[in-house]
C-alpha positions in Angstrom: 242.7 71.9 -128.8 244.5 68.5 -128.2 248.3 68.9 -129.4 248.0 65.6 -131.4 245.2 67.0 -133.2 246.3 70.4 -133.4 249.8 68.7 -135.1 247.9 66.6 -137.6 245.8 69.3 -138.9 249.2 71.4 -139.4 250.4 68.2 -141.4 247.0 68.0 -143.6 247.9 71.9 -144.1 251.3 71.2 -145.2 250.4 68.5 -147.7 247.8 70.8 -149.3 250.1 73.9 -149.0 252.8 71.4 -151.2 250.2 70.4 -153.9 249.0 73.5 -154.3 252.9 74.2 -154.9 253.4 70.8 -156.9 250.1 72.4 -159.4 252.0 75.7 -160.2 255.4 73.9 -160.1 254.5 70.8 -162.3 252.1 73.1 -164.6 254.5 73.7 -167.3 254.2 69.5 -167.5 250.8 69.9 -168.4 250.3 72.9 -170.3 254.2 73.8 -171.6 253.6 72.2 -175.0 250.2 73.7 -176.0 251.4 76.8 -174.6 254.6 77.0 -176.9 252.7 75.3 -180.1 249.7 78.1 -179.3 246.8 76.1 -179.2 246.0 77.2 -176.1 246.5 80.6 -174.6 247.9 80.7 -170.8 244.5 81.3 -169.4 242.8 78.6 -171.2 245.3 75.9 -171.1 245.9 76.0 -166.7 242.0 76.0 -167.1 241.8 72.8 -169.5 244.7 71.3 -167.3 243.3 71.8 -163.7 239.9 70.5 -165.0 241.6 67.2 -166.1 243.9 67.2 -162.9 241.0 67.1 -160.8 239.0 64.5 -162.2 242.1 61.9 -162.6 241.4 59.5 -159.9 237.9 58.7 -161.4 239.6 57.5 -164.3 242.9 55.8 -163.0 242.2 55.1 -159.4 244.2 55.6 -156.5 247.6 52.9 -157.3 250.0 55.5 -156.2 248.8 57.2 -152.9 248.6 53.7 -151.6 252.1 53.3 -152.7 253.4 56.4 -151.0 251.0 56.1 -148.1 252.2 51.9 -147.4 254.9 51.4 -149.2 258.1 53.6 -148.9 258.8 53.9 -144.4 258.1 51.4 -142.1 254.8 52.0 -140.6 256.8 51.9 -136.6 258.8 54.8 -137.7 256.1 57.1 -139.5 254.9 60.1 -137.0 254.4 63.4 -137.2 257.8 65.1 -136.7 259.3 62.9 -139.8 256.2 63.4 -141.9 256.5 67.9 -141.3 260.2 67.5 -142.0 259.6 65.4 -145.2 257.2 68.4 -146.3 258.9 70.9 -145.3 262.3 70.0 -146.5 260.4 69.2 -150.4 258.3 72.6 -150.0 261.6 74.6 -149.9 263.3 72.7 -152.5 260.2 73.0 -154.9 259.8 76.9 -154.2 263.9 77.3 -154.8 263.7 75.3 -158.0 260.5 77.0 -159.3 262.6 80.4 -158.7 265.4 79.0 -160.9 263.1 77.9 -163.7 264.4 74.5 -163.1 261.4 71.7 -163.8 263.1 69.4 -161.0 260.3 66.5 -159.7 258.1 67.5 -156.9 257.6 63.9 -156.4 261.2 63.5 -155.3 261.4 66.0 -153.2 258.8 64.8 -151.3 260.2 61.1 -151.5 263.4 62.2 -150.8 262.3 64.4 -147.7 260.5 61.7 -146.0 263.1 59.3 -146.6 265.9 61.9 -145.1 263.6 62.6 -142.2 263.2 58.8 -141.3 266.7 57.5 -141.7 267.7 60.1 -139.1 265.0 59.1 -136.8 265.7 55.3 -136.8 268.5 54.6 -139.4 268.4 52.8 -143.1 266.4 50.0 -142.0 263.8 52.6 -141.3 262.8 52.4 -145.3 261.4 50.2 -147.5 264.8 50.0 -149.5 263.2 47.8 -152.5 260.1 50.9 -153.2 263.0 53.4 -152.9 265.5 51.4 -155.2 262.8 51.4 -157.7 261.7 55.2 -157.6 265.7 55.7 -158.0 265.8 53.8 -161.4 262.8 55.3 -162.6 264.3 58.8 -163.1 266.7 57.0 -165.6 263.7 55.1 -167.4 261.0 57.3 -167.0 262.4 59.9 -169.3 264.2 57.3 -171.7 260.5 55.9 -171.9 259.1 59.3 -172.6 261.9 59.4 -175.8 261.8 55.7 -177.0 257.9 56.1 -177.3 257.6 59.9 -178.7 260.5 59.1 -181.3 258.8 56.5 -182.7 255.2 58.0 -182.3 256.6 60.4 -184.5 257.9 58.6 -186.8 254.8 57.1 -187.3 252.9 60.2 -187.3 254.7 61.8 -189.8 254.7 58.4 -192.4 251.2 58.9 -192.2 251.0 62.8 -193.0 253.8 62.7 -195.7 251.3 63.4 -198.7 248.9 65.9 -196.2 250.0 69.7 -197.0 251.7 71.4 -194.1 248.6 73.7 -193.0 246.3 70.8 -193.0 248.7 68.9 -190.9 249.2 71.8 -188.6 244.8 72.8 -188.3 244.6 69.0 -187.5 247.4 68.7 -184.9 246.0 72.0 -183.0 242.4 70.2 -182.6 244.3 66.8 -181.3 246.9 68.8 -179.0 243.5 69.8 -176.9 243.1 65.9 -176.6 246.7 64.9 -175.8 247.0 67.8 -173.4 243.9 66.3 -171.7 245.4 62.7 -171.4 248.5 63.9 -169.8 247.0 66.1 -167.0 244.6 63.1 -166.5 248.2 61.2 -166.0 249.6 64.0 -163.7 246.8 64.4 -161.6 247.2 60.5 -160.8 250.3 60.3 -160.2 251.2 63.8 -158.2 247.9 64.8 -156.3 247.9 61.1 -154.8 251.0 61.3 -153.1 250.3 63.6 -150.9 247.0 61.3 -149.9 249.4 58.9 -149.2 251.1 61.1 -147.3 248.0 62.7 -145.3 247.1 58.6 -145.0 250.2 58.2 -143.0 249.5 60.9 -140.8 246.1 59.9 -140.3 247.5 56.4 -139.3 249.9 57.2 -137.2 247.8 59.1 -134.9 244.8 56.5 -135.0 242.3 58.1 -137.0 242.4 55.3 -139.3 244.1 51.9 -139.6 246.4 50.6 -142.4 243.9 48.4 -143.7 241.1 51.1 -144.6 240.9 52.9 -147.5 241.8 56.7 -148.2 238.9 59.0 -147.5 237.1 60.7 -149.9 237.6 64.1 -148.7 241.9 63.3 -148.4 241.4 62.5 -152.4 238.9 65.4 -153.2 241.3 68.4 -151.1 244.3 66.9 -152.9 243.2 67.0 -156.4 241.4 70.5 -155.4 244.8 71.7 -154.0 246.5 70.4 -157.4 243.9 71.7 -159.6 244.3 75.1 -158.0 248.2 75.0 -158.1 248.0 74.3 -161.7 245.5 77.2 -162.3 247.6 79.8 -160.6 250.2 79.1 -163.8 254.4 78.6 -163.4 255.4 80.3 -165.8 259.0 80.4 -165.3 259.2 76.3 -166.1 256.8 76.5 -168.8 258.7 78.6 -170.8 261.9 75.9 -169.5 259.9 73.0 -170.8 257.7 75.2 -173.9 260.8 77.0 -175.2 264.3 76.3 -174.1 264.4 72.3 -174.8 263.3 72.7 -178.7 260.9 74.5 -180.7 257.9 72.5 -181.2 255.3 72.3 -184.0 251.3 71.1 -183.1 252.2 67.6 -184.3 255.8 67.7 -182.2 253.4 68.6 -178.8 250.6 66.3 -179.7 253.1 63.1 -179.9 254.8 64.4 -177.0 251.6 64.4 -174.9 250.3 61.8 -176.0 254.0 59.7 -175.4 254.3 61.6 -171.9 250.5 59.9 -171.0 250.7 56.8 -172.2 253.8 56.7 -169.5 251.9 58.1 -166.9 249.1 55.3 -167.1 251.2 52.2 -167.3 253.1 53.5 -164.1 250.3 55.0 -162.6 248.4 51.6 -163.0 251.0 49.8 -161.9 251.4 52.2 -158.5 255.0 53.4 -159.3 255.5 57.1 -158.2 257.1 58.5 -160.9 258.0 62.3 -161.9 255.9 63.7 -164.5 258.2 66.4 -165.2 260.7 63.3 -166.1 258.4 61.8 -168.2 257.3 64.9 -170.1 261.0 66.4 -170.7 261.8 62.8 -172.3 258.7 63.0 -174.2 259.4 66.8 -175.6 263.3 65.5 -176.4 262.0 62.5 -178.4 259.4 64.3 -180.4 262.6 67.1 -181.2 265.1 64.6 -182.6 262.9 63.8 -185.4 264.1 66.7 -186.7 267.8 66.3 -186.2 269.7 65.8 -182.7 270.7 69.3 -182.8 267.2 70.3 -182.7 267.5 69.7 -178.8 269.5 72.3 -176.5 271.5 69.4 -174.8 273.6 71.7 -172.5 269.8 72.5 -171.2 269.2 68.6 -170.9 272.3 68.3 -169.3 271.4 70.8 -166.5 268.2 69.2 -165.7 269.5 65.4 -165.7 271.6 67.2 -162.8 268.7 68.6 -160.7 266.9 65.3 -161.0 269.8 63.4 -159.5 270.4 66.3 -156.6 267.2 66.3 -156.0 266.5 62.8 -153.4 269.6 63.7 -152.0 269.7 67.3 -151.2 266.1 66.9 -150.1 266.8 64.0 -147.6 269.9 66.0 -146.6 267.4 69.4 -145.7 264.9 67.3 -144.2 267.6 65.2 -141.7 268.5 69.0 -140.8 264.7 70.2 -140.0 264.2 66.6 -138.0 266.8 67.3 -135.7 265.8 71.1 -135.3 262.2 70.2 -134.8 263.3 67.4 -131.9 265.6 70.4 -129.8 261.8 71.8 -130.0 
């Protein structure tokens, strides 16, 4: 077999092998809240989230792989030794995080591991520094997004349930947390499958199976979701119970606003092709819908710990992945 070809379909492996890991990683995103509330049992809920995973580029469209896949290194500096070091450097992060229980994003690891891997090749002027900029700022106002809009969701919700009795509130809520939980794997399965079509678009690319100007292949777009959709079906439990249980307690109507706060986030970046994390968005969501309560209804020194692994996370990733490059070259 031809090395090149041999090389690329070790890449396309790779970027499966890391949404698969991104599905059981990132699961907790979809499924933490009806898992915790008890609408859903384990079983049923990776089930109802995987099913909703895979379908999500019918419904949003691909805005985000072509983001990832055009937008983020030069095209001159993309080949396959920076593209396997990117993957590898953000599968090790993700499996070391998962072991921790920590929900860190799988979308920056894999941003910051392609990013690390191509500075080293060809220096800073390698990346697109204004896409990069913007996926920076984004793990401040994702989240902060996520509270502003669950907060006052809440708010709402609960104006308009003040005369219901508390069970009828809480049979209603169950039934709607089946529809929230929906939205917001339709939302994750837009925004994290595609990036690694993006990133199997760049290695198709760069070896000349296809130019810049076509469009992602079907089959890139149906593996990924497939990959995703499995991932997600295999369970992580060690986050979920992070992201169900340790940030506050939530009640049906506290994990439908949530949801429903954490997808409306998801669409309006996913439309607009910004690669956001959806464990970001989801852990803001899940603090606003708590502080309706009272602010001591959220574990801050939990918050505070995760705010920290999102900020380590581009940087230790580039930093692994700069390492792997240069290993891979004495190779």
């Amino acid at each position: 077999m031809d090395y090149t070809l041999f090389s690329l379909i070790f890449i396309i492996f790779l970027a499966l092998a890391f949404d698969f890991i991104n599905g059981f990683h990132d699961a907790a995103n979809s499924i933490a809240t009806v898992v915790s509330t008890r609408v859903l049992s384990p079983k049923y809920a990776v089930i109802w989230a995987a099913f909703f995973n895979f379908i999500a580029f019918l419904v949003l469209g691909l805005h985000v792989a072509n983001t990832i896949g055009k937008g983020i290194i030069e095209p001159h500096v993309v080949d396959l030794t920076v593209i396997g070091s990117g993957l590898t450097a953000a599968i090790i992060w993700n499996l070391a995080t998962w072991w921790l229980g920590i929900p860190s994003s799988s979308s920056h690891t894999m941003i910051g591991g392609l990013v690390g891997a191509a500075i080293t090749k060809a220096g800073f002027s390698a990346v697109f520094a204004s896409s990069v900029f913007k996926i920076i700022v984004f793990i401040f106002i994702a989240p902060m997004i996520g509270i502003f809009v669950a907060y006052f969701f809440s708010l709402l919700v609960l104006y308009i349930c003040r005369n219901f009795a508390p069970k009828k509130v809480d049979k209603v809520f169950r039934k709607l947390q089946l529809l929230s939980s929906a939205a917001y794997s339709l939302g994750h399965g837009s925004n994290d499958a595609q990036k690694m079509m993006g990133v199997i678009f760049m290695a198709l690319t760069t070896t000349g199976y296809l130019s810049h100007q076509e469009e992602i292949p079907l089959w890139v777009v149906l593996s990924c979701h497939a990959a995703i959709a499995l991932g997600t079906l295999s369970g992580g439990w060690r986050i979920v119970k992070t992201m169900g249980q340790k940030i506050t307690k939530l009640r049906p109507f506290e994990g439908f606003t949530a949801e429903t706060a954490g997808a409306l986030t998801l669409f309006g970046t996913a439309l607009m092709g910004i690669p956001v994390s959806t464990t970001h968005t989801i852990t803001g969501s899940i603090i606003g819908s708590g502080i309706t309560k009272r602010l001591s209804a959220v574990k801050w020194q939990v918050t505070y710990d995760l705010i920290l692994a999102w900020v380590l996370t581009i940087p230790v990733t580039a930093i692994i992945a700069s390492v792997i490059y240069f290993i891979f070259n004495l190779f």
